[in-house]
ChimeraX commands (.cxc) that place a marker at each C-alpha (Angstrom):
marker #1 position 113.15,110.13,91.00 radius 0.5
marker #1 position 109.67,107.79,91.00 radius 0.5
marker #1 position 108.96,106.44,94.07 radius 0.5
marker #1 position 106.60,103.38,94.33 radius 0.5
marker #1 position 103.18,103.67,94.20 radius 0.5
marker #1 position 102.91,101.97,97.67 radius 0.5
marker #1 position 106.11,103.45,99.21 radius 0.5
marker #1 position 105.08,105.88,101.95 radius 0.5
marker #1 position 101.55,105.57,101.19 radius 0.5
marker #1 position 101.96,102.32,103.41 radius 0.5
marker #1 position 104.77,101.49,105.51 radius 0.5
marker #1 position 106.42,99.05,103.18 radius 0.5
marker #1 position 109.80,100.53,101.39 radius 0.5
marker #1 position 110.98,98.61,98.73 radius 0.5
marker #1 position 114.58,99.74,97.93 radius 0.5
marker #1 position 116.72,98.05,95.18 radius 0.5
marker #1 position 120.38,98.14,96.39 radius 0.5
marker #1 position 123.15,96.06,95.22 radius 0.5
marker #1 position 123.58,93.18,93.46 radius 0.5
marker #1 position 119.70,93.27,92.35 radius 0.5
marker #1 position 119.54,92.40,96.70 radius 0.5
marker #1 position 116.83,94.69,97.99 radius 0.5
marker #1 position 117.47,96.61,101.81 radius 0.5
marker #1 position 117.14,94.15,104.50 radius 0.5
marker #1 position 118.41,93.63,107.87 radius 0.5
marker #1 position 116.34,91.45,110.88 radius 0.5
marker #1 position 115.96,90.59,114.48 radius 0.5
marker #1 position 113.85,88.49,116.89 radius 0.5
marker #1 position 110.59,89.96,115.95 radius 0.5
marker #1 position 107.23,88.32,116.51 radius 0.5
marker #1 position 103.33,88.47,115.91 radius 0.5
marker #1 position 101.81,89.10,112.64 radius 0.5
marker #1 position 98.90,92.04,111.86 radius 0.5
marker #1 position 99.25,93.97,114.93 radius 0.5
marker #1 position 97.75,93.42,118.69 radius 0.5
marker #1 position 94.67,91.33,117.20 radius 0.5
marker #1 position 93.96,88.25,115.30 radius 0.5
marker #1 position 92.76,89.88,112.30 radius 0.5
marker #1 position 95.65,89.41,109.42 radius 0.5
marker #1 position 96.02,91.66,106.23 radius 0.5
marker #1 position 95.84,88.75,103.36 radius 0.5
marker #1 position 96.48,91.71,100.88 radius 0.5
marker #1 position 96.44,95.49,100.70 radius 0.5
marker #1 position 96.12,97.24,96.59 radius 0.5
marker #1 position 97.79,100.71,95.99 radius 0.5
marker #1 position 96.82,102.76,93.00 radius 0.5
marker #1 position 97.99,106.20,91.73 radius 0.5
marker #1 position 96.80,107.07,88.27 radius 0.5
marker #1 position 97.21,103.75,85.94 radius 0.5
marker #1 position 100.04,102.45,88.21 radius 0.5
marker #1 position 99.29,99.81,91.15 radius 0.5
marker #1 position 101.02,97.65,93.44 radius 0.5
marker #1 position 99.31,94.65,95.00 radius 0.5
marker #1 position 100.90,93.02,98.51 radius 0.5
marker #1 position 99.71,90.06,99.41 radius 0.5
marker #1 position 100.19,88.11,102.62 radius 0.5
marker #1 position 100.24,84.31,103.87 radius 0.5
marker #1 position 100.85,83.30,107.67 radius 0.5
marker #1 position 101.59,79.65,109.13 radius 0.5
marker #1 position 99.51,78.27,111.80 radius 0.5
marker #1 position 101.52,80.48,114.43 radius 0.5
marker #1 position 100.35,83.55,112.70 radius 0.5
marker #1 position 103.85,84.39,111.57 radius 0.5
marker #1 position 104.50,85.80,107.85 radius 0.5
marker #1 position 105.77,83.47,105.89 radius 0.5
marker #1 position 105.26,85.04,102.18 radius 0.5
marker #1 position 104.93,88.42,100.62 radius 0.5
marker #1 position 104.01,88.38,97.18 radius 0.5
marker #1 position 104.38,91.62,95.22 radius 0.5
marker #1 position 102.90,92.62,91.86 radius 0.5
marker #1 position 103.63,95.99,90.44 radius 0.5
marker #1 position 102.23,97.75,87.38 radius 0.5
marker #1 position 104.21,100.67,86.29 radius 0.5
marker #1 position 103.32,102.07,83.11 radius 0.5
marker #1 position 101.58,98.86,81.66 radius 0.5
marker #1 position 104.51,96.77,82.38 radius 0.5
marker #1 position 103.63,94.11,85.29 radius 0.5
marker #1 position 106.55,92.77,87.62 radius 0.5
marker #1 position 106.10,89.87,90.26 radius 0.5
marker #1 position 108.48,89.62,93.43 radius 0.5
marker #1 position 107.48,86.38,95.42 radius 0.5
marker #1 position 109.45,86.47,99.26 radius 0.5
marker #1 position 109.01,83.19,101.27 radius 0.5
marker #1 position 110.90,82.35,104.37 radius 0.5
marker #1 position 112.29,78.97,105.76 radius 0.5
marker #1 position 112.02,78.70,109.85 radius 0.5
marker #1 position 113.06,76.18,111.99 radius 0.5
marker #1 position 111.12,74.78,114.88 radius 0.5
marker #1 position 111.40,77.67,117.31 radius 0.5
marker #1 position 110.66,80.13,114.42 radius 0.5
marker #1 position 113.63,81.04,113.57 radius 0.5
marker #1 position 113.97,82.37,110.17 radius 0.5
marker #1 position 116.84,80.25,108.25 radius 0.5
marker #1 position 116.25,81.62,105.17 radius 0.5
marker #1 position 114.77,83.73,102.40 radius 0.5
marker #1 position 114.04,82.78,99.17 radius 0.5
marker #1 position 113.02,85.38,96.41 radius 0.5
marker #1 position 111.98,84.96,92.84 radius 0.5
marker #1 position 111.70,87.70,90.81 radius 0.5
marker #1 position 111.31,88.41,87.45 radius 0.5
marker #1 position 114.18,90.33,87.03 radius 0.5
marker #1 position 116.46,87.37,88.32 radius 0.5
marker #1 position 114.26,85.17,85.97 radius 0.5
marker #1 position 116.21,87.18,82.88 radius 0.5
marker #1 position 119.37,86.15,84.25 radius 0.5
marker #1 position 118.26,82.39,83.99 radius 0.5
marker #1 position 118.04,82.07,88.05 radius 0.5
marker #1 position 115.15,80.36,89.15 radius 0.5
marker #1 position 115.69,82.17,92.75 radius 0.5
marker #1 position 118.34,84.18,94.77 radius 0.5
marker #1 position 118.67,82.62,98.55 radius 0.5
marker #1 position 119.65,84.32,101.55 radius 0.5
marker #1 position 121.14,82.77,104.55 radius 0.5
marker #1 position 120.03,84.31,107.98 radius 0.5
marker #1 position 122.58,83.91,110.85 radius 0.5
marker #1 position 121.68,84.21,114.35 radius 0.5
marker #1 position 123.13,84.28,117.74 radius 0.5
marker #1 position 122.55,85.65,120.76 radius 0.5
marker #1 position 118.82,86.10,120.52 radius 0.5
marker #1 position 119.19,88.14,117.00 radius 0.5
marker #1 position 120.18,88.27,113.65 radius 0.5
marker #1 position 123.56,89.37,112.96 radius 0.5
marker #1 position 124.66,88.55,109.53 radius 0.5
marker #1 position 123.44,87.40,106.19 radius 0.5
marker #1 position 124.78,86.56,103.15 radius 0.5
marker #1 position 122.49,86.32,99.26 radius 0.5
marker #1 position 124.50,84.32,97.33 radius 0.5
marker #1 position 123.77,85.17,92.61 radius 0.5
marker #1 position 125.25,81.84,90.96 radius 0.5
marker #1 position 125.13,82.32,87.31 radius 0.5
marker #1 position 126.73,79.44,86.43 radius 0.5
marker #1 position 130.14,81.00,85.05 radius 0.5
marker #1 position 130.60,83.34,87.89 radius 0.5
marker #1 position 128.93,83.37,91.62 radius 0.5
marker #1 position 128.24,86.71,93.46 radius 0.5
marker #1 position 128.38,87.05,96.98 radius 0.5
marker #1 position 126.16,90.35,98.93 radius 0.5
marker #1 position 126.95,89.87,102.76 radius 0.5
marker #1 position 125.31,92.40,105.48 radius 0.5
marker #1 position 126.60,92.95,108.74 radius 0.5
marker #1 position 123.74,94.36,111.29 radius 0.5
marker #1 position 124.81,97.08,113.86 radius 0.5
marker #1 position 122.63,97.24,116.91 radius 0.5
marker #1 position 122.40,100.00,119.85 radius 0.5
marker #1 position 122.20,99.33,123.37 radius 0.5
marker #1 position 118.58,99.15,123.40 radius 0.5
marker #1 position 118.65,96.04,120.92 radius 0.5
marker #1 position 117.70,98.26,117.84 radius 0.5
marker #1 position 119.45,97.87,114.26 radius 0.5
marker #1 position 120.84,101.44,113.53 radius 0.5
marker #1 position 123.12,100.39,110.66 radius 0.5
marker #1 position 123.84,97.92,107.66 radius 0.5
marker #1 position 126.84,97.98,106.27 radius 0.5
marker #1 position 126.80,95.93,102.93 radius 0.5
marker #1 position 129.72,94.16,101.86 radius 0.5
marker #1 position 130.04,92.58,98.29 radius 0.5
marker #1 position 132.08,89.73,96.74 radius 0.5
marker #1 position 132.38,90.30,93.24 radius 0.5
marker #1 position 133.96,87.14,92.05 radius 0.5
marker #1 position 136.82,88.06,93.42 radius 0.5
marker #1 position 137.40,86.07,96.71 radius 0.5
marker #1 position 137.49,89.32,98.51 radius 0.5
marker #1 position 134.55,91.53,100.50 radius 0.5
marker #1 position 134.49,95.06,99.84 radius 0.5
marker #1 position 132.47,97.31,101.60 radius 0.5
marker #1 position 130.14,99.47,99.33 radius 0.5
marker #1 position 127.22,100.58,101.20 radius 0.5
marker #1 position 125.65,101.44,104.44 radius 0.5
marker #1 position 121.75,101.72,105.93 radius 0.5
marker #1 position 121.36,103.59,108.75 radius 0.5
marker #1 position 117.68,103.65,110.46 radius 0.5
marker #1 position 116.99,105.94,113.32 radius 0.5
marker #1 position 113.59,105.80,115.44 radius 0.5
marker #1 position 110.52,107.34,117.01 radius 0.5
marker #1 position 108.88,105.11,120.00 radius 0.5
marker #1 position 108.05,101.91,118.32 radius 0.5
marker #1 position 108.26,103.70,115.11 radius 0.5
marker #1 position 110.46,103.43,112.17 radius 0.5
marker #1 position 111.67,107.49,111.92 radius 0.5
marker #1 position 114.18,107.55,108.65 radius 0.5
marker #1 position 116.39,105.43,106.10 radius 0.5
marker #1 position 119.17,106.67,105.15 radius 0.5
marker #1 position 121.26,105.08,102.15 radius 0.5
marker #1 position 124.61,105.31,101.50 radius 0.5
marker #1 position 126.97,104.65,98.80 radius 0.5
marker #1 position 130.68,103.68,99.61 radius 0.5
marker #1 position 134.14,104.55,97.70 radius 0.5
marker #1 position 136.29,103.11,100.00 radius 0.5
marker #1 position 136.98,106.49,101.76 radius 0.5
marker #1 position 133.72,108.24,101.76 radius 0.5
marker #1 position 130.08,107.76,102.56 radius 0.5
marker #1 position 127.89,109.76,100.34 radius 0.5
marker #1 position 124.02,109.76,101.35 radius 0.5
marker #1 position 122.13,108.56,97.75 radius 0.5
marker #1 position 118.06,108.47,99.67 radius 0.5
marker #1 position 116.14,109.61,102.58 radius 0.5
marker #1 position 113.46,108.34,103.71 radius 0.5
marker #1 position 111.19,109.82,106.60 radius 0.5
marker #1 position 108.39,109.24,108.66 radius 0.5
marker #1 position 108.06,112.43,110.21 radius 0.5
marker #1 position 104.63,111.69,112.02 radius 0.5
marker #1 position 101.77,108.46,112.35 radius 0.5
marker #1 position 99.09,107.87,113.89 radius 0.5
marker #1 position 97.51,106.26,117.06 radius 0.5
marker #1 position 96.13,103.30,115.37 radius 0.5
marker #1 position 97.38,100.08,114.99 radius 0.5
marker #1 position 99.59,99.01,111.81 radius 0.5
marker #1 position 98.34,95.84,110.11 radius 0.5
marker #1 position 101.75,95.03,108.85 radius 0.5
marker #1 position 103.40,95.42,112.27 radius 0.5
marker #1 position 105.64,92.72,112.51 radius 0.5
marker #1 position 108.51,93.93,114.22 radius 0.5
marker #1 position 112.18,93.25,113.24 radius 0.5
marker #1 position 111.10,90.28,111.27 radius 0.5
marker #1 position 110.01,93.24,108.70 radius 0.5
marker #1 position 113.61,93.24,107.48 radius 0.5
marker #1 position 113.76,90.08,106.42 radius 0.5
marker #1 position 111.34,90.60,103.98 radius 0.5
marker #1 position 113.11,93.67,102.82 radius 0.5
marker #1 position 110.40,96.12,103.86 radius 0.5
marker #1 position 111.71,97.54,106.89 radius 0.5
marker #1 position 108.98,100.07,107.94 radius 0.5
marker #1 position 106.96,97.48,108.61 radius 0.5
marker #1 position 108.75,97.30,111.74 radius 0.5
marker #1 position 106.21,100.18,112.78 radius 0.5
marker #1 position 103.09,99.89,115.20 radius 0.5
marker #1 position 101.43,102.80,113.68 radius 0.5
marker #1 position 100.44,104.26,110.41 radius 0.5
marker #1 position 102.37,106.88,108.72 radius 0.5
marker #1 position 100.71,110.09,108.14 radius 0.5
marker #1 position 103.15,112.49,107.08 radius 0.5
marker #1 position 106.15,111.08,105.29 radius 0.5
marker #1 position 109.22,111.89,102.65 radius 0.5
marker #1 position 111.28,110.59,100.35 radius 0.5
marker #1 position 114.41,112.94,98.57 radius 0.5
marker #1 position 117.72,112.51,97.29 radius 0.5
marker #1 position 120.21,115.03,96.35 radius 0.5
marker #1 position 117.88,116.37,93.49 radius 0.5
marker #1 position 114.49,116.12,94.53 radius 0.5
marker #1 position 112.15,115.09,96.85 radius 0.5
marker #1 position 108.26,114.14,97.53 radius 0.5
marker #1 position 105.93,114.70,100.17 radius 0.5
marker #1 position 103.04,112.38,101.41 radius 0.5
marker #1 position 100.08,113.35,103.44 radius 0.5
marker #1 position 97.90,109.89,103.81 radius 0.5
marker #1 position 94.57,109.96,106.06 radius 0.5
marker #1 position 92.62,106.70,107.22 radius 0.5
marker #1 position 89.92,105.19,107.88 radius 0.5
marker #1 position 89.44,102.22,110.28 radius 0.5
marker #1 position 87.74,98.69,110.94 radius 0.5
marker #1 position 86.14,98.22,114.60 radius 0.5
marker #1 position 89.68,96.58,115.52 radius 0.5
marker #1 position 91.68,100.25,114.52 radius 0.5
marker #1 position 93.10,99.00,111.74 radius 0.5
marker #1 position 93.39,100.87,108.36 radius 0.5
marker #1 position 90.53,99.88,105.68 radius 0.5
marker #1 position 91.57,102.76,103.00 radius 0.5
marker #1 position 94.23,105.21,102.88 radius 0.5
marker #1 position 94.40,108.87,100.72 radius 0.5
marker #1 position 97.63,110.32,100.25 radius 0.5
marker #1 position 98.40,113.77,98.68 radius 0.5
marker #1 position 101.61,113.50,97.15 radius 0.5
marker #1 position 103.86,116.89,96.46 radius 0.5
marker #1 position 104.83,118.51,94.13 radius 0.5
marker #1 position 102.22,117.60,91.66 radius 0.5
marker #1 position 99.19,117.55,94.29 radius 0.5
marker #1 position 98.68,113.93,93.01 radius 0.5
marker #1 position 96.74,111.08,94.54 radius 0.5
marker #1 position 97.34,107.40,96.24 radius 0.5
marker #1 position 95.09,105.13,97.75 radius 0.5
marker #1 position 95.41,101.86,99.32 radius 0.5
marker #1 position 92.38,99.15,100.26 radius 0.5
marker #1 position 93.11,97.06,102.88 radius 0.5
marker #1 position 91.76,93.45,102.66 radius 0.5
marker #1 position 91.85,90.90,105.87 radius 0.5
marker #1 position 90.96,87.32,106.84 radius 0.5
marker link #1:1,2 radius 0.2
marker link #1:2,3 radius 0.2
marker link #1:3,4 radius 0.2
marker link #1:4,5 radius 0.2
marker link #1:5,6 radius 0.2
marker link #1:6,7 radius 0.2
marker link #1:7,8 radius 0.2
marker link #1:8,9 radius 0.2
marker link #1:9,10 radius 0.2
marker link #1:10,11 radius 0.2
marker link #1:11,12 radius 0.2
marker link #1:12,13 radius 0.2
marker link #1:13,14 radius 0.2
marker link #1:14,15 radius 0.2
marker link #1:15,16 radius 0.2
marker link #1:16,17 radius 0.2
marker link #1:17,18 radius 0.2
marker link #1:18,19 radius 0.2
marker link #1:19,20 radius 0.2
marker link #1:20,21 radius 0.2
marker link #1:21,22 radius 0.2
marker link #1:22,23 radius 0.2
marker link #1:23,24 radius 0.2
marker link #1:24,25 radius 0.2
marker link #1:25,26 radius 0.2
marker link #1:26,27 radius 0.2
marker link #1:27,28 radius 0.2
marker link #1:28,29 radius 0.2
marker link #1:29,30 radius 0.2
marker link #1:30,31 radius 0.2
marker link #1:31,32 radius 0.2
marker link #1:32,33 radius 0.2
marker link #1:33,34 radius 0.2
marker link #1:34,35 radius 0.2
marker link #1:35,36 radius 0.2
marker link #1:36,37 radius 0.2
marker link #1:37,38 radius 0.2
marker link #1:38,39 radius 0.2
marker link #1:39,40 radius 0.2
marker link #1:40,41 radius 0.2
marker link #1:41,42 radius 0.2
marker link #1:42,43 radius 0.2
marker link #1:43,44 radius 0.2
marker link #1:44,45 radius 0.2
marker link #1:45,46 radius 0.2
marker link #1:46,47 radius 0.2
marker link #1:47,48 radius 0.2
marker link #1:48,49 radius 0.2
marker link #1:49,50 radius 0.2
marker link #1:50,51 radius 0.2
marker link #1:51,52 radius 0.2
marker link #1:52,53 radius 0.2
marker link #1:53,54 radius 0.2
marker link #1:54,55 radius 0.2
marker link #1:55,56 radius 0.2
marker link #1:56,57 radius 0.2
marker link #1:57,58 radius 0.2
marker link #1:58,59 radius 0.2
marker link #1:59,60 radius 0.2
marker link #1:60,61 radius 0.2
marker link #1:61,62 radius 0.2
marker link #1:62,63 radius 0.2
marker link #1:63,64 radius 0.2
marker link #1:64,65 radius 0.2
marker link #1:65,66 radius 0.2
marker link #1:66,67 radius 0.2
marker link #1:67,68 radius 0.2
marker link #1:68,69 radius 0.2
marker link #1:69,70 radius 0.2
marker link #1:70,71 radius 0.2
marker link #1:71,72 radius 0.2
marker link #1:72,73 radius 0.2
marker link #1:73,74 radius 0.2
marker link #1:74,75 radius 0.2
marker link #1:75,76 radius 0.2
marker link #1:76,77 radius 0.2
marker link #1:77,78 radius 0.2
marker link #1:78,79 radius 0.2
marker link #1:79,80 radius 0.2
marker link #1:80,81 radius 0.2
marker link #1:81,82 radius 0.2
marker link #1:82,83 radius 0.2
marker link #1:83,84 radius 0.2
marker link #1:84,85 radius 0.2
marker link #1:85,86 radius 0.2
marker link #1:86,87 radius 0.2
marker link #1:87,88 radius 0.2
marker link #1:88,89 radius 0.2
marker link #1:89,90 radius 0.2
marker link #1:90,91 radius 0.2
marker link #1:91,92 radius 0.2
marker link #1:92,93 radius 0.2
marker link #1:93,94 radius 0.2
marker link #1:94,95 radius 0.2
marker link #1:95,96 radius 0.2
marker link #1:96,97 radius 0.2
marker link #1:97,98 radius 0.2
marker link #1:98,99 radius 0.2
marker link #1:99,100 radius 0.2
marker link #1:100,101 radius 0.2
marker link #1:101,102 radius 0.2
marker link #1:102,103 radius 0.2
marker link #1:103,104 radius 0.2
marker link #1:104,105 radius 0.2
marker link #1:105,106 radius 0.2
marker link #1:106,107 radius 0.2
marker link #1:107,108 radius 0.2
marker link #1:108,109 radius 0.2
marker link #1:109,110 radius 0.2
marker link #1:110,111 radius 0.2
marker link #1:111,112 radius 0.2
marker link #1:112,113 radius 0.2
marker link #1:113,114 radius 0.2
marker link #1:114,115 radius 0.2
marker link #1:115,116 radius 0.2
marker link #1:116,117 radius 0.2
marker link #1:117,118 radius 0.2
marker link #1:118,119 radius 0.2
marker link #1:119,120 radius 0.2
marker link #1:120,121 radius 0.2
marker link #1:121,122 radius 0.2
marker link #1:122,123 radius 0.2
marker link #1:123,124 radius 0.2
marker link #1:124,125 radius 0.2
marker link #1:125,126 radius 0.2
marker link #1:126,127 radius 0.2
marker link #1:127,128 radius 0.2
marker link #1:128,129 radius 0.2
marker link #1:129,130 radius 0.2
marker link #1:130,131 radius 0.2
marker link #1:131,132 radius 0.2
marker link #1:132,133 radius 0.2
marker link #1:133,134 radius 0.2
marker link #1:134,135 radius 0.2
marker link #1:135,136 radius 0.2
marker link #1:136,137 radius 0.2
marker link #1:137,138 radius 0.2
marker link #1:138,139 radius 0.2
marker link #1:139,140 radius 0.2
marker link #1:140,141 radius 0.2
marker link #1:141,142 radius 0.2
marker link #1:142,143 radius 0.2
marker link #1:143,144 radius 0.2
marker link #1:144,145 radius 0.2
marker link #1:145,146 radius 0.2
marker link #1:146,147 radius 0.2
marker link #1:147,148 radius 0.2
marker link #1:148,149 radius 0.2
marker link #1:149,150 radius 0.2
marker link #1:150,151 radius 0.2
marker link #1:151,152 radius 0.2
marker link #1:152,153 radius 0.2
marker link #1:153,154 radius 0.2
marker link #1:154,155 radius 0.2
marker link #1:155,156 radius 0.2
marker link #1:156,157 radius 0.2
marker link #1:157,158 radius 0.2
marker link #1:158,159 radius 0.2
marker link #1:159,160 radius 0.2
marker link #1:160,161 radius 0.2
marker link #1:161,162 radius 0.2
marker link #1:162,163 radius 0.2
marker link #1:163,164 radius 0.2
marker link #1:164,165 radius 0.2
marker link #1:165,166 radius 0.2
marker link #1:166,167 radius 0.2
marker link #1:167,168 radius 0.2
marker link #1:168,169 radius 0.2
marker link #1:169,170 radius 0.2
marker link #1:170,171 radius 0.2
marker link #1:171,172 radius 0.2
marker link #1:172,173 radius 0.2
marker link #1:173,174 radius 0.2
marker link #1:174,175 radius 0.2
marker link #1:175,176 radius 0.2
marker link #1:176,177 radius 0.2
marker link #1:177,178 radius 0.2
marker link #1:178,179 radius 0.2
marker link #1:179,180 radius 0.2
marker link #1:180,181 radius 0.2
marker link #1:181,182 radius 0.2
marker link #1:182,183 radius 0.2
marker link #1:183,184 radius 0.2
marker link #1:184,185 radius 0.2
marker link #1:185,186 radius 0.2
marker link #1:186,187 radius 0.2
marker link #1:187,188 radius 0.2
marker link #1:188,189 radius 0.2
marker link #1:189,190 radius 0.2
marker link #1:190,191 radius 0.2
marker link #1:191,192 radius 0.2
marker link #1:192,193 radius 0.2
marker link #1:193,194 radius 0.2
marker link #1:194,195 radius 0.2
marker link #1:195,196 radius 0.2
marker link #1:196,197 radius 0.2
marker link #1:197,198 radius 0.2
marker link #1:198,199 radius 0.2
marker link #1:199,200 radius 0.2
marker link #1:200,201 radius 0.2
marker link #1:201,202 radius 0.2
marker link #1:202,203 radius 0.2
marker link #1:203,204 radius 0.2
marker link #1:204,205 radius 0.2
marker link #1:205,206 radius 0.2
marker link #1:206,207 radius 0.2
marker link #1:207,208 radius 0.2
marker link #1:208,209 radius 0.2
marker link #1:209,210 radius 0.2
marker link #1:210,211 radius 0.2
marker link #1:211,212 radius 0.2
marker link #1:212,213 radius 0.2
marker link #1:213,214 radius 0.2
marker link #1:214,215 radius 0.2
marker link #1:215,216 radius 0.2
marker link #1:216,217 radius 0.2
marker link #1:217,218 radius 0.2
marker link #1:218,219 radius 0.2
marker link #1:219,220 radius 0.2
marker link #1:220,221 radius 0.2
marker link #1:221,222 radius 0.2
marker link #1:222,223 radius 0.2
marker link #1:223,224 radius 0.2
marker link #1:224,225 radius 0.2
marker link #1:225,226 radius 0.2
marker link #1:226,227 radius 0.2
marker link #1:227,228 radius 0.2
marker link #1:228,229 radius 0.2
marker link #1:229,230 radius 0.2
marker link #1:230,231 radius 0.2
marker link #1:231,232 radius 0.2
marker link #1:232,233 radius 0.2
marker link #1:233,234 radius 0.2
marker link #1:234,235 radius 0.2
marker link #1:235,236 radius 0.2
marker link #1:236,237 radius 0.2
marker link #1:237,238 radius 0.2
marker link #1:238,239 radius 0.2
marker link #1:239,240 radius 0.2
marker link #1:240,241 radius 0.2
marker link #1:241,242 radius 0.2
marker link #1:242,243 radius 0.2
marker link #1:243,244 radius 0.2
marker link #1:244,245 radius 0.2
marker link #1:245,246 radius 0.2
marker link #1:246,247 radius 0.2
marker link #1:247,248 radius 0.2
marker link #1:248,249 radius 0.2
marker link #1:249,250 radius 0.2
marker link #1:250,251 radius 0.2
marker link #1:251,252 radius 0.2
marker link #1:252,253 radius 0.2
marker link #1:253,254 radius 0.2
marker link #1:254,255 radius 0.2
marker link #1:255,256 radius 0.2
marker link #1:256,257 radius 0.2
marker link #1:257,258 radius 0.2
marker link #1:258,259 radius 0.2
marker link #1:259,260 radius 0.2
marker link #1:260,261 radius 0.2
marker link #1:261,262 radius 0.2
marker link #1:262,263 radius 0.2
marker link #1:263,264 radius 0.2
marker link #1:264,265 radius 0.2
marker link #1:265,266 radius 0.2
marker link #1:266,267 radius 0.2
marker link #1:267,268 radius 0.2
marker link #1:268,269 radius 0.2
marker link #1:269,270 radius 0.2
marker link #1:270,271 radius 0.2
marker link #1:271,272 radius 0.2
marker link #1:272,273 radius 0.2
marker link #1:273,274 radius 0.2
marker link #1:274,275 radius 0.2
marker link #1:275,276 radius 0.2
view
């Protein structure tokens, strides 16, 4: 198991799940960068010759409405571009993602449709046309009685007419903290955990990708978190990694570099944080 040269080092997971659809899930969330007005525009991982390269772009509300992600792994360079469509209270309506991979099955995008009611997000639905046959991912989002998502359960349409449940998320948390992922594969009688991932501790400073539940839309759902993660995890049935990242900080308390110590290996990460 490889885990992305950015996942954990930052609080950004990104997950592919099924039907190419990457984890997801979102509610009312607002604010972009944190409790001040200065805004990551971009934020470059490295770890030996690998890199990934997030890069951010805001309307004039200071809400996200892009993520563009390039990753290099092993000399081969992907590009995921995320973009959002809101309507005139803010509301997302939409996502939109191009990605490479999608570009090799002759789609120039893959859409998702947000639905919302009662002050949150309850359902979407990503919709894969490719021409001969259209595929249908739908997510139903599972809230407690605080107004946090605790579950996604992923339903897919196969061509056939007919939703079948094959998945589940569960997220659990600490404070205003994102505490673990869990993922889930479905059989149609059993659950069987595939990933963890954990954020076992953070710090005290303030996250520059904090935009609360609106994270999930762009299918990076630790950015839901206030803080920074310090100590962190990811495993699966046959092996796991450990991160230990330390900071430091602008004036404002927000990260400018990050150092983790990934195990086993005792390998390296950093991160550079760039704002406007």
């Amino acid at each position: 198991m490889r885990a992305n040269v950015s996942l954990l080092l930052i609080p950004v997971t990104m997950v592919l799940f099924s039907c190419q659809k990457e984890i997801d899930f979102a509610s009312a969330g607002g604010g972009s960068g944190g409790t001040t007005d200065v805004l990551l525009q971009k934020l470059v991982s490295r770890s030996g010759s690998d890199s990934s390269t997030l890069e951010f772009g805001y309307n004039s509300s200071k809400k996200l409405m892009t993520l563009n992600t390039t990753d290099v792994t092993s000399g081969t360079t992907s590009l995921t571009r995320e973009r959002v469509e809101r309507n005139s209270q803010g509301i997302i309506q939409k996502l939109i993602v191009k990605d490479d991979q999608y570009q090799q099955l002759g789609l120039d995008s893959v859409v998702t449709v947000m639905e919302y009611s009662s002050g949150r997000y309850v359902s979407k639905v990503t919709t894969i046309d490719l021409g001969i046959v259209v595929f249908k991912d739908s997510v139903v989002l599972i809230y407690d009685g605080g107004g946090n998502v605790v579950t996604e359960r992923i339903y897919d349409d196969l061509a056939t007419g007919n939703y079948e449940e094959n998945a589940k998320i569960d997220y659990t948390y600490s404070g205003s903290n994102i505490a673990t992922i869990k993922q889930y594969s479905y059989d149609g009688s059993t659950y069987s955990l595939v990933v963890t991932y954990s954020y076992d501790e953070y710090d005290n400073k303030v996250s520059p990708m904090n935009i609360g539940f609106e994270a999930f839309v762009f299918d990076s759902p630790a950015m839901y978190s206030s803080n920074n993660p310090t100590k962190s995890s990811i495993s699966d049935p046959g092996s796991s990694q450990t991160f230990t990242t330390s900071y430091t900080y602008n004036s404002v308390n927000k990260p400018l570099t990050a150092m983790s110590t990934i195990q086993p290996g005792n390998s390296t990460a950093t991160g550079t944080y760039y704002y406007q």
